[in-house]
C-alpha positions as CSV (number, residue, x, y, z in Angstrom):
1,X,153.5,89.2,203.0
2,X,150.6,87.3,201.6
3,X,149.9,87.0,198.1
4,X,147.7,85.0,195.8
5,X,149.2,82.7,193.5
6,X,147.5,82.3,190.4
7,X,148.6,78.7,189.3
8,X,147.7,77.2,192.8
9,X,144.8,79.5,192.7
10,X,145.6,80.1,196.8
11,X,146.5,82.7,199.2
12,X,150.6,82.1,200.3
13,X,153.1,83.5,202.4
14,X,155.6,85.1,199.8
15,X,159.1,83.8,199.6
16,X,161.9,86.4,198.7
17,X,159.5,89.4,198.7
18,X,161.2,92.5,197.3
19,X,159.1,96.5,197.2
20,X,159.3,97.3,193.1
21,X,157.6,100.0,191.4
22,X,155.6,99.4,188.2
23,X,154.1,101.7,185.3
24,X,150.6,102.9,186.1
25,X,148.4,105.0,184.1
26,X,149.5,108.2,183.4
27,X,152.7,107.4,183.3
28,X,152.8,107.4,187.8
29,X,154.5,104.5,189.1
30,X,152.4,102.0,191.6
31,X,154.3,100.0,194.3
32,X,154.0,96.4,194.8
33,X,156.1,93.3,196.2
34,X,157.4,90.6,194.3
35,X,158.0,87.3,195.2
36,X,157.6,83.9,194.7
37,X,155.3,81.3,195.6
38,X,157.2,78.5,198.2
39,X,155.2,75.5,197.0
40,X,155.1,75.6,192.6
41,X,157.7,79.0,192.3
42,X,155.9,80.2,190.4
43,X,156.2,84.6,190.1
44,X,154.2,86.3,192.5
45,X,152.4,90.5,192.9
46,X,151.1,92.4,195.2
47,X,149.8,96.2,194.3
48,X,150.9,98.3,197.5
49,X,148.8,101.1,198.1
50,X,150.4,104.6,197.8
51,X,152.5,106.2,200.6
């Protein structure tokens, strides 16, 4: 899955991508993939949109 990575400040492919939920407002949880960038490692998110 793509992502943008903010410290090369470029779209990548996502290494490692796993689905996680995070807190949204309200206390609802949002889904998104986490990942890392294959060039500078650094962490990477996506927001998923809901089921």
């Amino acid at each position: 899955m793509e992502a943008y990575c903010v410290k090369c400040k470029s779209k990548r492919e996502m290494k490692n991508g796993k689905e996680v939920s995070m807190k949204g407002k309200g206390g609802t949880k949002r889904r998104a993939m986490k990942g890392e960038c294959p060039k500078c490692s650094t962490t990477m998110f996506r927001i998923l949109p809901n089921k």
